[in-house]
C-alpha positions in Angstrom: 90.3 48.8 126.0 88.8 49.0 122.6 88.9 52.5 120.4 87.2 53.5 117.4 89.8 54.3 115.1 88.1 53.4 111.4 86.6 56.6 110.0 88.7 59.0 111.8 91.0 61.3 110.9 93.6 62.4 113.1 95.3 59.2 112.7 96.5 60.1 109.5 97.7 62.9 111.0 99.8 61.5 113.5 102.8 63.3 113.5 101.1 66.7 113.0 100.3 66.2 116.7 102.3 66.8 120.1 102.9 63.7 122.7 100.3 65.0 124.6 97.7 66.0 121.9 97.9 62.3 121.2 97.1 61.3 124.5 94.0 63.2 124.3 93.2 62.2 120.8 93.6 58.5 122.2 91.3 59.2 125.2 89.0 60.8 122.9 88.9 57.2 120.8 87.7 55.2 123.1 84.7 53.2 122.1 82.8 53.6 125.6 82.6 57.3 125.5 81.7 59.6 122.9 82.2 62.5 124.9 84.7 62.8 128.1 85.0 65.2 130.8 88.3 67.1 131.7 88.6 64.5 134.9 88.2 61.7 133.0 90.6 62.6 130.6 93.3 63.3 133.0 93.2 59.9 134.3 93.0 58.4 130.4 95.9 60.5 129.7 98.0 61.0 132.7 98.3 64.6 131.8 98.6 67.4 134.2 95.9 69.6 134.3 98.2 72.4 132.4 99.1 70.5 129.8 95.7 68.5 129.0 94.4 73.0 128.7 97.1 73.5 126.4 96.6 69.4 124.3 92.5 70.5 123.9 93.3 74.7 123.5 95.4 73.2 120.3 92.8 70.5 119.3 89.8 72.7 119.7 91.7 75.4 117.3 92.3 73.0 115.0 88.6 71.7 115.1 89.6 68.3 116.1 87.8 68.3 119.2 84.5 70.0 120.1 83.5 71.2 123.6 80.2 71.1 124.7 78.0 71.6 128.1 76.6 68.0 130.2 73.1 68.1 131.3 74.8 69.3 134.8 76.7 72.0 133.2 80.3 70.7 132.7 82.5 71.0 130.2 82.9 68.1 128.0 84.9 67.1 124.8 84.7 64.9 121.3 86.3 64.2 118.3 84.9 66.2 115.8 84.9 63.3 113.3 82.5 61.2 115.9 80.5 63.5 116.1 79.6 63.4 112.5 79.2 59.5 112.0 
């Protein structure tokens, strides 16, 4: 697996984050994907469903991660700082 770490800036914020909001935050770095879907990023993250709500509730008030609607409607999620590259 590769990630995209350069330019980002929850890194240097690591400890400011849970266990699981890392998880995410890791998923989210991923150089393949710019933007995941909940079901792909329980299997990145091995997260429940409960907790991988309450890891992107937390990011998303934070403004780390952005949610957005697929072209079929489903909820998907970025980094913030990808988004602006």
């Amino acid at each position: 697996m590769s990630y995209v770490l350069e330019n980002l800036s929850w890194p240097k914020q690591l400890t400011r984050w849970t266990d699981e909001q890392q998880k995410v935050l890791i998923a989210l770095s991923h150089d393949r994907w710019r933007w995941r879907t909940k079901e792909g990023l329980l299997g990145a993250t091995g997260l429940d469903r409960h907790a991988l709500d309450e890891a992107l509730a937390g990011l998303i008030q934070e403004g780390v991660v952005r949610p957005s609607l697929s072209r079929s409607g489903d909820l998907i999620y970025a980094l913030a700082d990808r988004l602006e590259e």
